[in-house]
ZALOMI-193416 format. One record per residue (C-alpha): x, y, z. Coordinates in Angstrom, 3 decimals, padded with zeros to 6 digits, m for minus. Layout:
REM residues N
<rec px="X" py="Y" pz="Z"/>
...
***
This chain:
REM residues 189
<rec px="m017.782" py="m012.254" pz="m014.515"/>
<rec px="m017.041" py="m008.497" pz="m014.290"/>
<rec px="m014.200" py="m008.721" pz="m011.845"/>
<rec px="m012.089" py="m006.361" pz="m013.884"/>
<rec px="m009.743" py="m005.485" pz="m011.486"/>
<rec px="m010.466" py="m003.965" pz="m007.596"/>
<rec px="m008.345" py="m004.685" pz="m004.194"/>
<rec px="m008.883" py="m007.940" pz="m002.279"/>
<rec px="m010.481" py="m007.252" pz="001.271"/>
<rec px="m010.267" py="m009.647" pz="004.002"/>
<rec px="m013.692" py="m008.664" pz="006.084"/>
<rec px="m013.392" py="m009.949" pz="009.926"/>
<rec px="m017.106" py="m010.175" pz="011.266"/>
<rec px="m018.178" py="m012.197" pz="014.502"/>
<rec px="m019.833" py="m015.735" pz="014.224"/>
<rec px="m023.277" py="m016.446" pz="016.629"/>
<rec px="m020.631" py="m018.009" pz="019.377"/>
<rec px="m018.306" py="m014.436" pz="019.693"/>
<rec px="m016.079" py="m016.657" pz="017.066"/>
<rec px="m014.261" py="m014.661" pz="014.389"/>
<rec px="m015.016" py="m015.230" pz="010.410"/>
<rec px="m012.491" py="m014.252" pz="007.375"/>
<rec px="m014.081" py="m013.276" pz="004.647"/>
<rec px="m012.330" py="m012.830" pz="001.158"/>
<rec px="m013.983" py="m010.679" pz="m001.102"/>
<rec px="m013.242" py="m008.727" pz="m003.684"/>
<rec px="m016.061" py="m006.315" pz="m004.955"/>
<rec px="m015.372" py="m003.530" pz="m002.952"/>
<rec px="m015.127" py="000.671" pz="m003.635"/>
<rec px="m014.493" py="003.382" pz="m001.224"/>
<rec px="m015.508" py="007.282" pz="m001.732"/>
<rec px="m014.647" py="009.384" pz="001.446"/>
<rec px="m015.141" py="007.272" pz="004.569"/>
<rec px="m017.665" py="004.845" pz="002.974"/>
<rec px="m017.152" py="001.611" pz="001.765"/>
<rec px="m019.659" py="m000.309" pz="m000.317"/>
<rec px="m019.188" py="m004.116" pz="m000.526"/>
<rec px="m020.747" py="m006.964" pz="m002.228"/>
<rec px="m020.956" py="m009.879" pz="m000.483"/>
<rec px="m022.385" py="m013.478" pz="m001.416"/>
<rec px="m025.439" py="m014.406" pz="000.508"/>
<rec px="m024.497" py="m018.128" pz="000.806"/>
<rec px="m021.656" py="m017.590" pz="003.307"/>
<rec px="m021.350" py="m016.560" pz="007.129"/>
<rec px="m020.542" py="m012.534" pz="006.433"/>
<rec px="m024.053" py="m011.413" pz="005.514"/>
<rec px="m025.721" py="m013.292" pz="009.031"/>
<rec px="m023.111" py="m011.949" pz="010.890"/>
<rec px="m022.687" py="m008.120" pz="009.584"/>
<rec px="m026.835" py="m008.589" pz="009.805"/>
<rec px="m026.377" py="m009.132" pz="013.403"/>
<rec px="m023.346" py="m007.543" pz="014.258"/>
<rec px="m023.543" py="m004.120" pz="012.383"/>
<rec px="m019.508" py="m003.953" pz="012.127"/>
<rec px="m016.634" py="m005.031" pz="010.798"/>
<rec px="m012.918" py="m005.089" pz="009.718"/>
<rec px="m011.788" py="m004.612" pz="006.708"/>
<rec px="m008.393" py="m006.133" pz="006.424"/>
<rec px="m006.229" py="m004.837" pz="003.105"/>
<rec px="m004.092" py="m007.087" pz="002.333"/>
<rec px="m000.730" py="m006.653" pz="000.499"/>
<rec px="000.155" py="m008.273" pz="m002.757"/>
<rec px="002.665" py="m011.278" pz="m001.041"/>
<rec px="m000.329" py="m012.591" pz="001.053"/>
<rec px="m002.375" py="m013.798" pz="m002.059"/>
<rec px="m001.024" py="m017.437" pz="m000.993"/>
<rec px="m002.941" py="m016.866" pz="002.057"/>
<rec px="m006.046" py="m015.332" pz="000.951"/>
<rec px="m006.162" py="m018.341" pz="m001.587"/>
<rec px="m005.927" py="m020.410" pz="001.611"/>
<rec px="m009.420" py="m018.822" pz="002.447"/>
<rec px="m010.793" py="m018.789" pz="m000.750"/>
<rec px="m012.539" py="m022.569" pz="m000.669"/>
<rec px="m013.528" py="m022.436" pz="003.290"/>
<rec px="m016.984" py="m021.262" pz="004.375"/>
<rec px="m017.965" py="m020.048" pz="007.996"/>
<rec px="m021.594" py="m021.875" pz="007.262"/>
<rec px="m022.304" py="m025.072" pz="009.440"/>
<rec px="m023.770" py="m026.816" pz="007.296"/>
<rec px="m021.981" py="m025.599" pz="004.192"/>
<rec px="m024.870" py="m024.350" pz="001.793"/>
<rec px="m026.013" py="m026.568" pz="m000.787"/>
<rec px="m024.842" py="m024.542" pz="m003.668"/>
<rec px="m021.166" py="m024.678" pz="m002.008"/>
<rec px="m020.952" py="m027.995" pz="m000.852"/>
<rec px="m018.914" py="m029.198" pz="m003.875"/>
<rec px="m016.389" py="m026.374" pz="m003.532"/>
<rec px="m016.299" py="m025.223" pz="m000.197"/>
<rec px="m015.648" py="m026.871" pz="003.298"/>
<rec px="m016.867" py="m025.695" pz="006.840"/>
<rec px="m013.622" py="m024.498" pz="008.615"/>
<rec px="m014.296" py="m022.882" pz="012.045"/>
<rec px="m011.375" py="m021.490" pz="013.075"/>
<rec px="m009.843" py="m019.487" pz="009.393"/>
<rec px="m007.299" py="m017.793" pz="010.962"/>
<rec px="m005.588" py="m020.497" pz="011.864"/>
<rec px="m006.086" py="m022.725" pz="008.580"/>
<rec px="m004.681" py="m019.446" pz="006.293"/>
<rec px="m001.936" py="m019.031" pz="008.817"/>
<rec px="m002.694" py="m015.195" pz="009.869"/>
<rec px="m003.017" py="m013.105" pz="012.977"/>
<rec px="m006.156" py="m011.936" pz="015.273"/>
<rec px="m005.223" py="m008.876" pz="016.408"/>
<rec px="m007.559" py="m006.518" pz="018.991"/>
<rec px="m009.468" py="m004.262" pz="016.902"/>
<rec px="m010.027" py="m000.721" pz="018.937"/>
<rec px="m013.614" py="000.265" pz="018.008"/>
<rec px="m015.155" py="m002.932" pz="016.798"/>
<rec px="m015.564" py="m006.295" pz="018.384"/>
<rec px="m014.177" py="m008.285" pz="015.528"/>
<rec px="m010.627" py="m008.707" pz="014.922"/>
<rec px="m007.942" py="m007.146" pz="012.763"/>
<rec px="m005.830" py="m009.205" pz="010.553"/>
<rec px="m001.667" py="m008.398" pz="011.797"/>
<rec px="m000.380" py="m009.403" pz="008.541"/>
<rec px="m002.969" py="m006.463" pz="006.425"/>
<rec px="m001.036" py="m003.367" pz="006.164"/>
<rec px="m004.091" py="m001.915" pz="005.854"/>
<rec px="m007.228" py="m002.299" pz="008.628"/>
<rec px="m010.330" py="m000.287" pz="008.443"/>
<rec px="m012.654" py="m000.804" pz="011.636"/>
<rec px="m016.309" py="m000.084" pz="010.283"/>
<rec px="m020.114" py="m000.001" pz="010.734"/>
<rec px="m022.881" py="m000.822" pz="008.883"/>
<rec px="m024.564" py="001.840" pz="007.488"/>
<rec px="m027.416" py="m000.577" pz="005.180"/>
<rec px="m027.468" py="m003.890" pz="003.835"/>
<rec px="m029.562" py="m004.131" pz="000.510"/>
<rec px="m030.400" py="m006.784" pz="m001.664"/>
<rec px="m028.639" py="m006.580" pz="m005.191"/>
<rec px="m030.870" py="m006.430" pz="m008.405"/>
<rec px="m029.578" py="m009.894" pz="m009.572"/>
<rec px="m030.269" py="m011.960" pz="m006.342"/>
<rec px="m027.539" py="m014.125" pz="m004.661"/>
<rec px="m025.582" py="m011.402" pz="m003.247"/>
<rec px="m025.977" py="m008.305" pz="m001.204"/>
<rec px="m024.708" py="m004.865" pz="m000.797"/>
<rec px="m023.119" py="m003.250" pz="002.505"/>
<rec px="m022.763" py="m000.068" pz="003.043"/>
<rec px="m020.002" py="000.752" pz="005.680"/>
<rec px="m018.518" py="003.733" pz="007.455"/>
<rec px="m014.652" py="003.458" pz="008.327"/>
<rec px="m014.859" py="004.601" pz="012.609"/>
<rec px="m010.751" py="004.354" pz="012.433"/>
<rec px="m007.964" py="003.392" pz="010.081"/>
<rec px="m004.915" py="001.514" pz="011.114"/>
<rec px="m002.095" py="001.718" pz="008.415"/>
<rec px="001.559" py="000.077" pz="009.186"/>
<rec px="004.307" py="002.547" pz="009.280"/>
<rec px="005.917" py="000.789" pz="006.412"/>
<rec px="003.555" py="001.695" pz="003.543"/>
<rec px="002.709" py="005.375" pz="005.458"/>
<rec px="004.637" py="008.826" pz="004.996"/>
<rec px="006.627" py="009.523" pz="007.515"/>
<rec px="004.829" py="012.364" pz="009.691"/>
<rec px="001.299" py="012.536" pz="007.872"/>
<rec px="m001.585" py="010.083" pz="007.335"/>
<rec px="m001.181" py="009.895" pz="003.784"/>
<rec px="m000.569" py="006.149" pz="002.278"/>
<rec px="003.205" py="006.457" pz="000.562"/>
<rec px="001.923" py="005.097" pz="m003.275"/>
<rec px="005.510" py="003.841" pz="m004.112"/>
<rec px="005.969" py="001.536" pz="m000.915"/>
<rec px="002.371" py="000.178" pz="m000.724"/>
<rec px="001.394" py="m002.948" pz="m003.520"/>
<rec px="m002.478" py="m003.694" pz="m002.444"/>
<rec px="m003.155" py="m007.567" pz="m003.589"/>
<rec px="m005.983" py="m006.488" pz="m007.038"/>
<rec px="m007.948" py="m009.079" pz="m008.038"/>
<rec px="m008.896" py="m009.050" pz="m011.763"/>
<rec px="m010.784" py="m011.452" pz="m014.019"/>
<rec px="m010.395" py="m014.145" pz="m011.209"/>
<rec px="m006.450" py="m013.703" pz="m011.346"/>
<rec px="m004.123" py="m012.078" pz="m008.395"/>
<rec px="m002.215" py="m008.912" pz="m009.036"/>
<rec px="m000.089" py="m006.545" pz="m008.155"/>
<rec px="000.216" py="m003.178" pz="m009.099"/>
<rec px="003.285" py="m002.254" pz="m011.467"/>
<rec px="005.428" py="001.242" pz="m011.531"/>
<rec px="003.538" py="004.843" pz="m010.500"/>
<rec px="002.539" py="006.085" pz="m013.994"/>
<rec px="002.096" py="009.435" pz="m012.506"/>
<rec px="m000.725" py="011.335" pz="m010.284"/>
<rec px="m003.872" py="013.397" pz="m010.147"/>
<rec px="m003.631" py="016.759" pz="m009.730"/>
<rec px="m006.267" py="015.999" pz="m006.430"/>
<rec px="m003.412" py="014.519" pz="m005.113"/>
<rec px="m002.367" py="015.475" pz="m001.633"/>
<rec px="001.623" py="014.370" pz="m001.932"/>
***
């Protein structure tokens, strides 16, 4: 597997019955106000981002790996797929069984996770099949950004890079990120 190392996102979408869905995932990249996922077709996000055309996407900080692991073996999919029926168990109500937070999302009908420093409200720009089958990838445009005053610098919209540890996942393995090496000359602050 090529997970070599990218942030954990938590991706809130509504089920069929105006339910929410958690979705852990971790193949995501962002370039301006896009972000690209790839999702698995065999679980509930696909259907529902299909249907839907939004979503949350919840960043979550290093300390909540426990719970994201918590969501890791549940699937929104009544009846759980085949191919994840020896892994995976139907769970309707994911929130609950990882022990986070629905909070009202402003521009988007699905919820924001409380406990994600970071919460992007988005759209779906395309959904497109990926070259090796099984998953697909979702193109999204961030409509508004919700960042905890904790990880932000004071005054601005900027992140604060020394107070904010995204969760990373890499080779199947949570992380952390260590000590600021140093910074682009891009960089804003």
């Amino acid at each position: 597997m090529l997970y070599f190392g990218t942030p954990v996102v938590l991706v809130t979408t509504r089920n069929p019955d105006g339910s929410a869905n958690i979705t852990p995932m971790s193949s995501a990249w962002a370039l301006g106000s896009t972000v690209v996922l790839g999702l698995s077709e065999s679980g509930q996000a696909v259907p529902n981002l299909e249907r839907e055309r939004e979503c949350v996407l919840n960043i979550p900080s290093a300390p909540l790996w426990e719970y994201v692991e918590r969501l890791a073996p549940l699937t929104g999919r009544d009846p759980v797929p085949a191919a994840k029926a020896d892994r995976y168990r139907h769970v309707r109500d994911k929130f609950a069984a990882a022990g986070l937070t629905p909070q009202p999302a402003e521009t988007v009908a699905a919820p924001r996770i409380a406990e994600c420093p970071l919460q992007l409200e988005a759209e779906v720009v395309s959904i497109e099949p990926g070259k090796e089958g099984g998953f697909r990838i979702v193109e999204t445009l961030v409509r508004r950004v919700h960042a905890a005053e904790d990880i932000t610098i004071p005054g601005t919209q900027h992140i604060d890079t020394g107070r904010w540890h995204p969760l990373l996942y890499v080779f199947r393995h949570y992380f952390g990120i260590g000590e600021r090496l140093g910074r682009t000359f891009k960089a804003e602050t």
